[in-house]
N, C-alpha and C positions, 0 to 999 in steps of 0.2 A: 504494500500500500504506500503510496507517495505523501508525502506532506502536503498535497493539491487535495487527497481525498479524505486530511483531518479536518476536525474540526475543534474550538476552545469548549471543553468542559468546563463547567461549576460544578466541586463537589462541596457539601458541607457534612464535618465528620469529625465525630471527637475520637481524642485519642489520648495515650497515657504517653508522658515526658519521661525521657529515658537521662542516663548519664550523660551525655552529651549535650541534651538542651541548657538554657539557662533558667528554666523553670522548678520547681521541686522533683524529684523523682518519683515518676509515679504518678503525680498530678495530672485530673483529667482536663486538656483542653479543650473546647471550639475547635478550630480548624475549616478554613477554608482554601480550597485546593483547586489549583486552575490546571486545568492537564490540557492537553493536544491529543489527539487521541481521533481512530476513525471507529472506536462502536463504543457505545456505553461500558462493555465489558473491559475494553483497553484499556477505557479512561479511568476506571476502578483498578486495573492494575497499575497504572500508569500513577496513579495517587498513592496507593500503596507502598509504593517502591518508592516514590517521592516524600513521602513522610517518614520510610525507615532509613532514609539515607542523612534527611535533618534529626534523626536522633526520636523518631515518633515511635511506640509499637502501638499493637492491640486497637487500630481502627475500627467504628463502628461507623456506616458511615449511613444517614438522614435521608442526602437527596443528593442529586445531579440530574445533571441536563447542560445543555448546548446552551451557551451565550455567544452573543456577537458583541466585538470590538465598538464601541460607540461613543458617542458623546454621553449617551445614558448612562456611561460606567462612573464611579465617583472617580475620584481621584486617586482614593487611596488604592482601588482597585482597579484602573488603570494600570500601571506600572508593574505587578505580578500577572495581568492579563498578558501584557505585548511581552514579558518574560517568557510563560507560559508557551506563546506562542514562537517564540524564538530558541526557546531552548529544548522545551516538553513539559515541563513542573513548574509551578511556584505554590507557595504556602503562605499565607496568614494567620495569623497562632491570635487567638483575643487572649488577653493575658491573665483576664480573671480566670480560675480554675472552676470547670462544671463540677457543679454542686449534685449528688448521688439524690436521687429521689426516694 
């Protein structure tokens, strides 16, 4: 599959901080994960792989779906989008830790 036949995923997916991050260990985070990706299933490994490589394990992940690059994107997610799409991954970590219901 060519990079002409990906598209930018949104995943949102908490996950547990490992030794590497700068978070507690173990702390559950948010996590929003912009993959490139050409089927849903990719884009779920493609995040996967992206979050264990920033130091993430034990992904559960919410939702995904296909977003387009736009003026619609904030700002702050701008910048991990056009990442996303130039490299394969990007990650936004929200800092407060998910709280266990």
């Amino acid at each position: 599959m060519s990079e002409t036949d990906e598209e930018l995923y949104l995943v949102l997916a908490m996950a547990s901080a490992g030794p590497t991050t700068r978070y507690e260990l173990g702390s559950r985070h948010t996590l929003l994960v912009f993959a490139r990706a050409g089927s849903h299933e990719a884009a779920l490994a493609v995040a996967t792989a992206g979050m264990a490589e920033r130091g993430w394990g034990e992904p559960a992940f919410q939702k995904a779906g296909i977003i387009e690059l736009g003026p619609h994107l904030s700002a702050e997610d701008r910048a991990p989008a056009e990442h996303a799409m130039a490299h394969g991954c990007a990650v936004r970590v929200y800092e407060r830790p998910t709280q266990a219901n």
